[in-house]
C-alpha positions in Angstrom: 22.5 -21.1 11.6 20.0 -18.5 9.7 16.9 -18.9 10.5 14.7 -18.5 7.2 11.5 -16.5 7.0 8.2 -17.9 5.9 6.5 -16.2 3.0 2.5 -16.9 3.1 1.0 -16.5 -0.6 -2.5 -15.5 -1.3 -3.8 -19.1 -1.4 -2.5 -20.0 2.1 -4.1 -16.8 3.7 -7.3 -18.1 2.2 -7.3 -21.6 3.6 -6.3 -19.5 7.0 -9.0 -17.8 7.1 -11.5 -20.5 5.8 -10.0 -22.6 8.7 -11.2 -19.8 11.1 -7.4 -19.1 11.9 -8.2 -15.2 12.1 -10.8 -13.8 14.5 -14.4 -12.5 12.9 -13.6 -9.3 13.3 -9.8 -9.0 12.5 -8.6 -7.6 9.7 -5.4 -8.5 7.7 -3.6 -8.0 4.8 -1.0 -9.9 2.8 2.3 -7.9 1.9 4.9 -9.3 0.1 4.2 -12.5 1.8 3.7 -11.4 5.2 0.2 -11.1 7.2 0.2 -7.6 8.4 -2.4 -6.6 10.9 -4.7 -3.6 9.7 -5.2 -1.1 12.7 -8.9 -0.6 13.7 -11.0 1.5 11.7 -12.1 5.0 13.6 -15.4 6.4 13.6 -14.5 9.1 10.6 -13.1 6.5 8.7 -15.7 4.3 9.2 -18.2 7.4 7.9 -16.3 7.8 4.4 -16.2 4.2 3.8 -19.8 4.5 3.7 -19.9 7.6 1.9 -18.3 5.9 -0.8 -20.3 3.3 -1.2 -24.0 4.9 -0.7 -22.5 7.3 -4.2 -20.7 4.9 -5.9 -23.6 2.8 -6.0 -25.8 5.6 -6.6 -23.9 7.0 -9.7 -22.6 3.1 -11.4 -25.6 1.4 -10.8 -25.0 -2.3 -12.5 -22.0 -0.6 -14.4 -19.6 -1.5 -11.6 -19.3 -3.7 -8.7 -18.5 -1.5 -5.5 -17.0 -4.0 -2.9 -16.2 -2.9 0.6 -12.9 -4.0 2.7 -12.5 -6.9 0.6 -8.8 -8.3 -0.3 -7.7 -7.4 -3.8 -5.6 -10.0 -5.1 -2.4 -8.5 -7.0 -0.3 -11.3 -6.9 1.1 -14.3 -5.0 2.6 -12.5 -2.4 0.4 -9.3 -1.7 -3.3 -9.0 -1.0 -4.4 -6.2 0.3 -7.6 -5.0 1.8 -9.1 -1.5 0.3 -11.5 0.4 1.8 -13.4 -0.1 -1.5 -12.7 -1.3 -4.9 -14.7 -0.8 -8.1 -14.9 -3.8 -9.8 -15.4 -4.5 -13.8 -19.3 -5.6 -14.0 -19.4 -9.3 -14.6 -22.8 -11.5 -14.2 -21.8 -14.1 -11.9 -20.5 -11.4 -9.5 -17.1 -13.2 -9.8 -18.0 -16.0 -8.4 -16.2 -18.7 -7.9 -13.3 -16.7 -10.0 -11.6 -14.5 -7.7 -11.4 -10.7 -9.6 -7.6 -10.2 -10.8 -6.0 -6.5 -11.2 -7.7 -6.3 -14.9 -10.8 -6.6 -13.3 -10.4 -3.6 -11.5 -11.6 0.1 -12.3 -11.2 1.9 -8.9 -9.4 1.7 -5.2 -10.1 4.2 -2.9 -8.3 4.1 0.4 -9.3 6.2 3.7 -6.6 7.5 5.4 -7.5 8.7 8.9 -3.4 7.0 10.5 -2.3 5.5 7.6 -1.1 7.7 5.4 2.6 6.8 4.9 1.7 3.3 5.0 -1.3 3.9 1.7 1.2 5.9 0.1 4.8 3.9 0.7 3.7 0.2 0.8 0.5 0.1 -0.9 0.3 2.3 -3.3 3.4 0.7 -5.6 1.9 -2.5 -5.3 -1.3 -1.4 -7.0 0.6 0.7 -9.8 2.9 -2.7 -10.4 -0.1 -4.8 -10.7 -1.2 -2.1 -13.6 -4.5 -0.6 -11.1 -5.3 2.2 -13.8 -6.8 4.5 -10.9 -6.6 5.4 -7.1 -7.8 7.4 -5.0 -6.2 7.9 -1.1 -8.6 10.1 1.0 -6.3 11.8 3.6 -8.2 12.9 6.6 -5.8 14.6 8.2 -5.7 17.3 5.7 -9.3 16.8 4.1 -7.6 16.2 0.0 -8.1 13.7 -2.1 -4.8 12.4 -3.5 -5.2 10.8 -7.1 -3.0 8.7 -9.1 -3.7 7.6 -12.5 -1.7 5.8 -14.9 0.5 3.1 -13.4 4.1 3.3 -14.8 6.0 0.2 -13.2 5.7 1.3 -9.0 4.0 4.4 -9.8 1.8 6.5 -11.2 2.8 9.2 -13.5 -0.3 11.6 -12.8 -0.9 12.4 -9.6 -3.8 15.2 -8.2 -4.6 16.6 -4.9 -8.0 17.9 -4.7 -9.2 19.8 -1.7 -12.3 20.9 -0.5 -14.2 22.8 -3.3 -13.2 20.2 -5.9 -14.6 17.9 -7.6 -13.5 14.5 -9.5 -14.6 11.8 -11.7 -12.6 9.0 -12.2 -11.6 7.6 -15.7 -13.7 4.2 -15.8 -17.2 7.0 -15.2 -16.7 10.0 -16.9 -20.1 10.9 -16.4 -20.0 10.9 -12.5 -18.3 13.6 -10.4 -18.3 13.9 -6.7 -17.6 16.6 -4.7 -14.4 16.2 -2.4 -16.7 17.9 0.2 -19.2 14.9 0.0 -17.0 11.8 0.0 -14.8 13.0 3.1 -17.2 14.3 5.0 -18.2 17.6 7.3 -15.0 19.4 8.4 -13.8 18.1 12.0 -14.8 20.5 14.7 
């Protein structure tokens, strides 16, 4: 006999975690279904997290809600975790409404070991649930990769911005940052 696999959905990862079944400081994702454990977060990583959030705040002001390693639910079955998501600006902060892929304007991603990962598993889940923008910050090679408009599992414009260059994504016209300044002094 086969045994059959479970398939969690983004309700019973909730109640999971509301009944303390993850530890404080663990960090998981739902993917098609299954829990995936996120790897720890290094120092650099850690760095342009912050980065983002100290500009994007800066530059949206109350024009966008930037949320920080927060699940994003796409569907059912997958709920990832960005590194940060811009948010539509709603009053009540969406609260007790969970924010649904309409709601959002932005994903940005750091990618100091998870490249193929962002790019492979992630990144067609957002352009299916119709995310109009992301951004992936590899640190490997210092570039920004951008996708814009979602096309079924993918994105039919895609950037790569190195260092020198500067962006400003389609929800905030008027805001450009620097690549320079959202990933960070070049590794000795």
């Amino acid at each position: 006999m086969e045994s059959a696999r479970k398939l969690f959905t983004a309700d019973d990862v909730i109640k999971m975690a509301e009944a303390g079944l993850f530890g404080e400081q663990e960090r998981i994702e739902l993917i098609d279904g299954e829990i995936i454990e996120m790897t720890p977060a290094g120092d650099r990583h850690v760095m342009c997290v912050n980065r983002a959030t100290a500009f994007f705040t800066e530059s949206f002001g109350r024009n966008g809600i930037v949320s920080i390693q927060n699940a994003v639910h796409l569907n059912i079955y997958n709920m990832p975790q960005p590194d940060v998501v811009v948010f539509k600006p709603r009053a009540d902060f969406y609260f007790p409404d969970r924010p649904s892929p309409k709601d959002v304007l932005l994903i940005v991603e750091v990618s100091d070991s998870t490249l193929r990962r962002d790019r492979r598993i992630k990144l067609p889940r957002f352009a299916a649930a119709g995310i109009p923008e992301v951004w992936i910050e590899d640190l490997k090679h210092d570039l920004i990769l951008v996708f814009r408009d979602p096309d079924g599992r993918e994105y039919l414009t895609q950037l790569i911005l190195r260092r020198g260059d500067s962006i400003s994504p389609l929800a905030f016209a008027n805001s450009t940052f620097l690549v320079d300044d959202l990933i960070g002094v070049e590794p000795a």
